[in-house]
VEXDREN-2710 file (C-alpha; in Angstrom, 1 decimal):
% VEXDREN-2710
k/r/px/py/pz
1/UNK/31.5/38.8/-63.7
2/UNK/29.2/36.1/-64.7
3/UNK/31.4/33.1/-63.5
4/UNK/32.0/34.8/-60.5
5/UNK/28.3/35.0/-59.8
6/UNK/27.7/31.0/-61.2
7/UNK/30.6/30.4/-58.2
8/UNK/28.6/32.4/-55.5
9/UNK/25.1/31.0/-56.4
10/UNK/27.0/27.5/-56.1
11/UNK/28.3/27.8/-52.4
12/UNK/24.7/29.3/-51.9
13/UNK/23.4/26.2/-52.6
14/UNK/26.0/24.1/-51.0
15/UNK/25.4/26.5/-47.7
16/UNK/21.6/25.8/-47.8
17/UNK/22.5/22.0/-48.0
18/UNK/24.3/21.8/-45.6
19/UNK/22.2/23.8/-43.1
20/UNK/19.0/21.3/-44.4
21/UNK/20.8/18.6/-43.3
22/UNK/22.2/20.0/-40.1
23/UNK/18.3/21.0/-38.8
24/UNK/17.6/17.9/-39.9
25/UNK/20.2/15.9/-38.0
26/UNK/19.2/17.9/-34.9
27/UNK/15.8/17.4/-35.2
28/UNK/16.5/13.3/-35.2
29/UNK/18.3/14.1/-31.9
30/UNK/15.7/15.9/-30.4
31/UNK/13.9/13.1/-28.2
32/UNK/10.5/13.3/-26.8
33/UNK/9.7/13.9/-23.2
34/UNK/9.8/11.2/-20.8
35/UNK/6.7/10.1/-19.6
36/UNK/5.2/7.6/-16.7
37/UNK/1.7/6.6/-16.8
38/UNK/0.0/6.1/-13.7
39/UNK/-3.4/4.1/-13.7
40/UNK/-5.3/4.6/-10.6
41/UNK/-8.1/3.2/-8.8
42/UNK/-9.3/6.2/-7.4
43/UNK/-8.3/9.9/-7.2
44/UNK/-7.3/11.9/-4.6
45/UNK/-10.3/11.6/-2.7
46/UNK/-9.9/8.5/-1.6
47/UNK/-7.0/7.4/0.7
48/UNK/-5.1/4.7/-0.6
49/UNK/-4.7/6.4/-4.3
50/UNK/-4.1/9.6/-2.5
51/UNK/-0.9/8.2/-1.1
52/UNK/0.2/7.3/-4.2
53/UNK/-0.7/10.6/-6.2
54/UNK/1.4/12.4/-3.1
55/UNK/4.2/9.2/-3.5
56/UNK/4.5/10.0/-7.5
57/UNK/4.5/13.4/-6.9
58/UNK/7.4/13.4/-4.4
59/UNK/9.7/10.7/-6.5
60/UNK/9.2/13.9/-9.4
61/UNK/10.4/16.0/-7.2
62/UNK/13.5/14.2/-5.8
63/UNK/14.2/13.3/-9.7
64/UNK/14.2/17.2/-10.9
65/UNK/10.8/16.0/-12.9
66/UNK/7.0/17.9/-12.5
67/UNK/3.7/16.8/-13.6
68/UNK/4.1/17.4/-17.2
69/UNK/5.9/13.7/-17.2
70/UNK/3.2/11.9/-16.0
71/UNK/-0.3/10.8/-17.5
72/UNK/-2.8/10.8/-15.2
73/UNK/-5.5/8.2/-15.5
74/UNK/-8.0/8.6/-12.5
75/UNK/-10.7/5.9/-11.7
76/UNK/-9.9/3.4/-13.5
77/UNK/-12.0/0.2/-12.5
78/UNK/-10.6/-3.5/-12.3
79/UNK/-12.1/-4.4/-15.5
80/UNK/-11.1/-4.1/-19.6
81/UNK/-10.6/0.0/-19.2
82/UNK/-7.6/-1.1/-17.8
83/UNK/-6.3/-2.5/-20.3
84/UNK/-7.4/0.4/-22.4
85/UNK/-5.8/3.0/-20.1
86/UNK/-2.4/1.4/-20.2
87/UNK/-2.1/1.5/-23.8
88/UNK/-3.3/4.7/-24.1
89/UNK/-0.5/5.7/-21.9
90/UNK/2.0/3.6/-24.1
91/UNK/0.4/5.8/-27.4
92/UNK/0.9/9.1/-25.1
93/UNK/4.6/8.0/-25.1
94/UNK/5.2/6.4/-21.5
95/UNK/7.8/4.0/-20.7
96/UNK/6.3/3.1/-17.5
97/UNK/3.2/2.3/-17.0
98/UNK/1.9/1.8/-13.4
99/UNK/-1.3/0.2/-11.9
100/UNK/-1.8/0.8/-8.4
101/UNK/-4.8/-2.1/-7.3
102/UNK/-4.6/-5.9/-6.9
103/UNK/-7.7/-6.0/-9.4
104/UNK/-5.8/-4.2/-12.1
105/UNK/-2.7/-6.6/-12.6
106/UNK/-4.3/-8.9/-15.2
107/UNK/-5.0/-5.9/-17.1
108/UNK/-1.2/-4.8/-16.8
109/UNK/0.4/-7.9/-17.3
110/UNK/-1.5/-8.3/-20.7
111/UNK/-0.3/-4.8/-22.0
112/UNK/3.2/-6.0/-21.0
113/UNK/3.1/-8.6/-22.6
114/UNK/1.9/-6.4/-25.8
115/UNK/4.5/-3.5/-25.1
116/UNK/8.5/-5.7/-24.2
117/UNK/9.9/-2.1/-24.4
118/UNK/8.0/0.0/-21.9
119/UNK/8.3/-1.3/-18.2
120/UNK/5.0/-2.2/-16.1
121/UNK/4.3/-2.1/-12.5
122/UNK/1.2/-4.0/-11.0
123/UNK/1.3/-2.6/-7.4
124/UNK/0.4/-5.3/-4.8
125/UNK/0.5/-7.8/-7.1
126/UNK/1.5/-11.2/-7.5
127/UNK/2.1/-13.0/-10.4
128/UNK/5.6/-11.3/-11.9
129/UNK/7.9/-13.5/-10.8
130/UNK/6.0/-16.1/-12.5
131/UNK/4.9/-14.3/-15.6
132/UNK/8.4/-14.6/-17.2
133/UNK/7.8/-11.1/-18.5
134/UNK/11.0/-9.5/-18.1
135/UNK/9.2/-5.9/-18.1
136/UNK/6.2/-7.0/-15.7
137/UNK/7.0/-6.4/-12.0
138/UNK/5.0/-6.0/-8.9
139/UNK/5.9/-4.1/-5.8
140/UNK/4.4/-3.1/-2.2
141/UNK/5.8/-2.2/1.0
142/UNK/5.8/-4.2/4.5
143/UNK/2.9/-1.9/5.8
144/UNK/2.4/-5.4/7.8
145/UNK/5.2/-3.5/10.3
146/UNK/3.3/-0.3/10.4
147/UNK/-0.2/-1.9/11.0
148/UNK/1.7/-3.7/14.2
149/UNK/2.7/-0.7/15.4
150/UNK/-0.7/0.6/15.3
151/UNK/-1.7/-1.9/17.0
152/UNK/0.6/-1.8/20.0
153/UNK/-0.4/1.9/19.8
154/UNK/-3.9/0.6/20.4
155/UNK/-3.1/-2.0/23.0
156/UNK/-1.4/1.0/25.3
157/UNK/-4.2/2.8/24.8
158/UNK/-7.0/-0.2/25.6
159/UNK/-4.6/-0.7/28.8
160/UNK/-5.0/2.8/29.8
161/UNK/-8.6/2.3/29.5
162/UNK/-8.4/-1.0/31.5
163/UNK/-6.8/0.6/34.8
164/UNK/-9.3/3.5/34.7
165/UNK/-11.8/1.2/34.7
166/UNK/-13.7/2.4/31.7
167/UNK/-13.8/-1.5/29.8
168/UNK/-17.1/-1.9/30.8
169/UNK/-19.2/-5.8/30.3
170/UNK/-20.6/-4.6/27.0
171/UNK/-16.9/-5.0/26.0
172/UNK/-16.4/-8.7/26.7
173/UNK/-16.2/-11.9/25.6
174/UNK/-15.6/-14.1/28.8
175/UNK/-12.1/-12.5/29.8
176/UNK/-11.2/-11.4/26.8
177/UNK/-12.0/-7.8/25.9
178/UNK/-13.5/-7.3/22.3
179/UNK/-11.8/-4.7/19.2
180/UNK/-13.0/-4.9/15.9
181/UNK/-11.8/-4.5/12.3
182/UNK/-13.2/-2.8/9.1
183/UNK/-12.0/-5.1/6.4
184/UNK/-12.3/-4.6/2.5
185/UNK/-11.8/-8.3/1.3
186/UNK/-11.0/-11.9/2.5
187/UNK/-7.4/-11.2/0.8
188/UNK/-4.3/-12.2/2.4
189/UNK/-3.6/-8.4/1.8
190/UNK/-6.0/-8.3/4.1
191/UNK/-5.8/-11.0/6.7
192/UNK/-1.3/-10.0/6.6
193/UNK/-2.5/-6.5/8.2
194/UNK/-5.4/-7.5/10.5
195/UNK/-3.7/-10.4/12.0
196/UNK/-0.3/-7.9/12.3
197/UNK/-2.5/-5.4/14.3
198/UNK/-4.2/-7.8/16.5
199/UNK/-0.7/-9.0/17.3
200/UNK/0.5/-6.2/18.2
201/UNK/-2.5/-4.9/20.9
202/UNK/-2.1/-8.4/21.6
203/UNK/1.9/-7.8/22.5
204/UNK/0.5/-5.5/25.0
205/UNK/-3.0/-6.8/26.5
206/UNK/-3.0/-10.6/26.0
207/UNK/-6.4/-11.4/26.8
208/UNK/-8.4/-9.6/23.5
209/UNK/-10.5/-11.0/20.6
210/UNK/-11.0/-9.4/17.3
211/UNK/-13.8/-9.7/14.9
212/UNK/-13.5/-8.1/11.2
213/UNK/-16.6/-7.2/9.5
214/UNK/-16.1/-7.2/5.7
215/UNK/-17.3/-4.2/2.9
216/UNK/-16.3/-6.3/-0.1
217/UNK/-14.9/-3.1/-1.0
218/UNK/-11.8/-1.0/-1.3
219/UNK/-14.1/2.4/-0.7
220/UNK/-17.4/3.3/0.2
221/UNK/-17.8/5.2/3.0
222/UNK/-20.9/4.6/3.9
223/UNK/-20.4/0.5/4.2
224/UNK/-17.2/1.5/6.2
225/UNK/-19.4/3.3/8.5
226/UNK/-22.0/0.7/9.0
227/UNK/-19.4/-1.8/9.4
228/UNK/-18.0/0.3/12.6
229/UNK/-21.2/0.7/13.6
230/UNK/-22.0/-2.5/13.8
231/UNK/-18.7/-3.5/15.3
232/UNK/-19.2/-0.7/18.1
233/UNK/-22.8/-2.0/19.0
234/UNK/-20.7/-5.4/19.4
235/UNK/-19.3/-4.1/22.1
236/UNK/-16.1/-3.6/20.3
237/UNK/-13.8/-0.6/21.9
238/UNK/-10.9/-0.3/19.3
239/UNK/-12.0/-0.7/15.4
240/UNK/-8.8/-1.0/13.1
241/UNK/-9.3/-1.0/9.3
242/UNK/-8.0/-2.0/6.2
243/UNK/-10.8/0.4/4.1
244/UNK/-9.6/3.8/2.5
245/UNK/-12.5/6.2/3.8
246/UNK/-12.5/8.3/6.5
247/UNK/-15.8/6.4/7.6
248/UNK/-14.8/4.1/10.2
249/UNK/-13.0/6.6/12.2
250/UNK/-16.1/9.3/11.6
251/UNK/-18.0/6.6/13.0
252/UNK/-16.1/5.7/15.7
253/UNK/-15.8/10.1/16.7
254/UNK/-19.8/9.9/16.7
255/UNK/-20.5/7.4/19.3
256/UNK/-17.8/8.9/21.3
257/UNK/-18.3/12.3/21.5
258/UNK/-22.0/12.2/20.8
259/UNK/-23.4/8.6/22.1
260/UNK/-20.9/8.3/25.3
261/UNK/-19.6/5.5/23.8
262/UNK/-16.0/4.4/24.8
263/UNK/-14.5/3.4/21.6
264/UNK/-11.4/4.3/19.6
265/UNK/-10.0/4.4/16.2
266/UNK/-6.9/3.1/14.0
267/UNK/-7.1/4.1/10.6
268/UNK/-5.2/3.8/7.2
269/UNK/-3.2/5.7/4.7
270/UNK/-3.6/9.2/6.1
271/UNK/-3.7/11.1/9.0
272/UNK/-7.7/10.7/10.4
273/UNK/-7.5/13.7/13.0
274/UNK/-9.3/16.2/10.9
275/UNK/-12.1/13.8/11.1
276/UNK/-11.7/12.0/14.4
277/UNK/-10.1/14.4/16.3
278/UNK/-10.4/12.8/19.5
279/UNK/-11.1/9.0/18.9
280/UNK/-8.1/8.3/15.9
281/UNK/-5.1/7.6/17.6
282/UNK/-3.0/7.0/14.6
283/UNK/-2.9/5.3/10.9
284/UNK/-0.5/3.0/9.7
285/UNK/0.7/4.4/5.7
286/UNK/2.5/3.4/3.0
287/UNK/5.3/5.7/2.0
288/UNK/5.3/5.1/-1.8
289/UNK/8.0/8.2/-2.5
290/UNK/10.7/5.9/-2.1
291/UNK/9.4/3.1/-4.1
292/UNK/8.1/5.0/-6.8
293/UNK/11.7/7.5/-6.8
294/UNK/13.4/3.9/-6.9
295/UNK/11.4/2.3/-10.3
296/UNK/11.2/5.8/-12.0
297/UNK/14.6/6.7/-11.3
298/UNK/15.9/3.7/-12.8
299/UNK/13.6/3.7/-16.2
300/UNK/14.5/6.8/-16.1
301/UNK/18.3/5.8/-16.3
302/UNK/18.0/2.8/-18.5
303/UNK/18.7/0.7/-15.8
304/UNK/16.9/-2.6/-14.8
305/UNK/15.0/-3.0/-11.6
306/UNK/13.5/-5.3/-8.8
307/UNK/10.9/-8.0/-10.3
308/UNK/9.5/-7.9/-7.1
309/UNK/10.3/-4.8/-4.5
310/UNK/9.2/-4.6/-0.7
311/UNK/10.4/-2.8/1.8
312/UNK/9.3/-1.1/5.3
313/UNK/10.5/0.6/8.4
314/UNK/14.3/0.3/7.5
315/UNK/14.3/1.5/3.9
316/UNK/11.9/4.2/5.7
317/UNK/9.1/2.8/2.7
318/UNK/6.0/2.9/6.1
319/UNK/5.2/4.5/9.0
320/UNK/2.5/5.8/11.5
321/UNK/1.0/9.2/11.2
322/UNK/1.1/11.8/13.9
323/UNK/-0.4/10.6/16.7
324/UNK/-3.9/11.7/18.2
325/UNK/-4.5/13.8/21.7
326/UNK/-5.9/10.7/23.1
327/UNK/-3.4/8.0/22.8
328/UNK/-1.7/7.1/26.0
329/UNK/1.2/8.7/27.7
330/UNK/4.6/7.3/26.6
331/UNK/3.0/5.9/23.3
332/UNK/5.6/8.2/21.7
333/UNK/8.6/6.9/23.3
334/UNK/7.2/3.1/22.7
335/UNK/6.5/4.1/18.7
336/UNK/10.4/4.8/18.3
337/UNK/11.7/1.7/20.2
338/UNK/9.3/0.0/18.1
339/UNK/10.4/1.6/15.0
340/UNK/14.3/1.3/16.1
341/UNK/13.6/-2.9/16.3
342/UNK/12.4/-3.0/13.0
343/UNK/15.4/-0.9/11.5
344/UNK/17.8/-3.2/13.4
345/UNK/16.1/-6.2/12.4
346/UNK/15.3/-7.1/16.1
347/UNK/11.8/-7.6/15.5
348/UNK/9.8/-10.4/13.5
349/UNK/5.4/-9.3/13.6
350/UNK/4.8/-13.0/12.8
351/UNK/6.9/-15.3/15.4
352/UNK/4.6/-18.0/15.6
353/UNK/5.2/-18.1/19.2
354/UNK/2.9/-15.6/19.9
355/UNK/-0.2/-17.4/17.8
356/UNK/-1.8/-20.4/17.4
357/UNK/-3.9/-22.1/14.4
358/UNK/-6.4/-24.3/15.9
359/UNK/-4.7/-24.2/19.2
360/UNK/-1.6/-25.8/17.5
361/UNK/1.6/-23.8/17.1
362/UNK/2.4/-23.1/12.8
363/UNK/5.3/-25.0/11.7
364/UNK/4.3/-24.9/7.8
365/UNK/2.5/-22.7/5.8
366/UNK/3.4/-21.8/2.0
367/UNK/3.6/-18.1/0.1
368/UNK/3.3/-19.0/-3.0
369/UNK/0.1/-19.9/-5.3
370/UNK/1.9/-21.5/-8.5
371/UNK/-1.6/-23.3/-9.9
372/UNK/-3.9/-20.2/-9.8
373/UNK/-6.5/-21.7/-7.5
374/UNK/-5.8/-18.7/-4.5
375/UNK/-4.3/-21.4/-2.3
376/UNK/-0.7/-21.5/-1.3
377/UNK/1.0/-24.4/-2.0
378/UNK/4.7/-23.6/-2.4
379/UNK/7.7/-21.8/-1.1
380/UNK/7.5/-22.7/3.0
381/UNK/7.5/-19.2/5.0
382/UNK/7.8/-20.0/8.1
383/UNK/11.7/-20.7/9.7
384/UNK/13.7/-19.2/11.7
385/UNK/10.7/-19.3/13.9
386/UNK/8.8/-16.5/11.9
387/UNK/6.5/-16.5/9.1
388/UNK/9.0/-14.4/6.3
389/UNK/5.9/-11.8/4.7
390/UNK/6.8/-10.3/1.7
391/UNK/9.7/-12.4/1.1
392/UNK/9.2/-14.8/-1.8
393/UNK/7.0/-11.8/-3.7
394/UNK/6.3/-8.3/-2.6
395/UNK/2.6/-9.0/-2.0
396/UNK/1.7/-9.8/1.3
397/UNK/1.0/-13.9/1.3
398/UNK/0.1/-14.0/5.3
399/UNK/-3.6/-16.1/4.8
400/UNK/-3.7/-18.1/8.0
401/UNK/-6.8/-18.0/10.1
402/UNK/-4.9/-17.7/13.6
403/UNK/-7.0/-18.3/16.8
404/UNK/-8.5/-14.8/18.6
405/UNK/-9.7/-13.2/15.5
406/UNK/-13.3/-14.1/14.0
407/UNK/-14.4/-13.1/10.5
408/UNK/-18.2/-12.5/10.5
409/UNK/-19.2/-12.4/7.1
END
């Protein structure tokens, strides 16, 4: 009876063993969740962080994955605390990290350079190809395309305008009818989508001249709205923007509806209606869903991705938001040709037969800063008779001063 017992308490033990070691082995299989880190600018108050918030949030979605994967990191300036906020989201377990402002990407590139195995994304940026970091990459999208498209949107508009004789004196300059522009920065981020949407009003009514009044900032409302206002008392009767408040197009509503001011609004990012119902006409945007359903899906995989990514109307990565009660009739109908030529590759926003530099038609200009001094000085754009945006890196490169637009400060 003894031995018998001696035997039992033995497999006992040789049960219990083998159950330790089976938890245990499943417990080492057990991984943790997969997490992105996204380090933003802004929040969802402001436009340009908005549309990425709603961009992340969609690429979840499509990739059967909710909030819980990502680490949010809201307001994050273009200083150190980036830095900080990207390793916090490495220590929080994220395998991607992803800045979304030009001003962040130092900050990035260093913490990819600490981190090899988690993947970093400096959105707009422009120094991954050179950086030689295999898990540093920048990306944007051709919102160039859009912003022309506004534009032309704009120019039907200013011609509808023209033949019922509302452009008054106020709103020239010699011949040439006057729009303006609400610009953040002197960046070629900047001057790529002003120049494209002066191009394309241009496309439509030859015989305008733009002047862009500068914030020196990516957001604040209020500068945004004294820049319009100051564009409007110009004698400026479209105002464009690259600025992610509401502000210009609040502005430009006021002296319409309130000062009897003929003067009309393309915005940025998101739909401006709720707050220029009747002087926003539409607003180019970024569609960062397929971008970010692109890089996330592929960490997600194991798979490597795009050093530098860009793409616009024919990967369905921009577009133009609905468009206002007050553009003109068949703007619609002009949008979708528009849109179709881009998709078929049919049409180039920077043919430099339709602008000059100094009167003389561009033959040469580079993409590519490879000394760090913020001038271009390799990698020729411009054949084919185009300048190619977006094609030697995914940040727009466009810095030419072309002849029509004036910056004022």
């Amino acid at each position: 009876m003894k031995r018998l017992l001696a035997i039992l308490m033995c497999l006992l033990m040789v049960l219990s063993i083998v159950g330790c070691q089976s938890g245990a082995k499943s417990d080492a299989k057990e991984e943790a969740p997969f997490k992105v880190g996204a380090v933003l600018v802004g929040d969802e108050n402001e436009g340009y962080t908005y549309a990425h918030i709603e961009g992340i949030k969609g690429a979840l979605k499509r990739l059967g994955l909710s909030e819980e994967n990502v680490i949010w990191k809201y307001t994050v300036g273009e200083t150190e605390a980036c830095y900080d906020a990207c390793v916090d989201c490495v220590a929080k377990g994220a395998k991607l990290v992803i800045t979304n402002s030009y001003g962040h990407q130092s900050f990035c590139e260093q913490a990819a350079a600490k981190y090899p195995d988690v993947e970093f994304v400096a959105m707009t940026g422009d120094t991954a190809k050179k950086s030689g970091l295999a898990n540093f990459h920048n990306a944007f999208t051709n919102i160039y395309e859009a912003r022309y498209v506004g534009g032309v949107v704009a120019g039907m508009k200013l011609q509808q305008l023209i033949d019922e004789g509302k452009v008054e004196d106020k709103n020239k300059d010699g011949e040439n009818i006057k729009i303006g522009y609400v610009g953040a920065y002197p960046y070629a981020e900047v001057v790529s989508g002003y120049t494209a949407f002066y191009l394309g009003i241009k496309s439509v009514v030859p015989n305008v001249v733009m002047d862009v009044q500068y914030t020196n900032s990516w957001f604040n409302i209020t500068a945004e709205s004294e820049a319009a206002k100051a564009l409007i008392e110009r004698g400026c009767i479209i105002i464009g923007q690259h600025a992610d408040s509401t502000g210009a197009p609040a502005t430009c509503e006021e002296y319409l509806t309130k000062k009897n001011t003929t003067v009309y609004s393309v915005g940025y990012n998101v739909d401006m209606l709720a707050n220029a119902p009747t002087a926003a006409l539409t607003s180019p945007t970024n569609e960062w869903v397929e971008y970010y359903t692109y890089a996330i899906g592929a960490v997600l995989k194991g798979e490597k991705f795009d050093t530098n990514w860009a793409k616009g109307f024919a990967d369905d990565a921009v577009a133009v938001t609905k468009l206002g009660p007050s553009c003109a009739p068949g703007t619609q109908e002009k949008v979708d040709e528009l849109i179709a030529a881009f998709k078929a590759g049919k049409l180039n926003v920077f043919d430099t037969n339709t602008f000059t530099v100094g009167g003389v038609k561009v033959e040469e200009a580079f993409a590519t800063d490879t000394d760090g001094d913020w001038v271009n000085d390799a990698d020729n754009a411009v054949f084919d008779g185009y300048y190619h945006e977006s094609y030697f890196q995914s940040a727009p490169s466009f810095s030419l001063r072309i002849d029509g637009i004036t910056e004022l400060n």
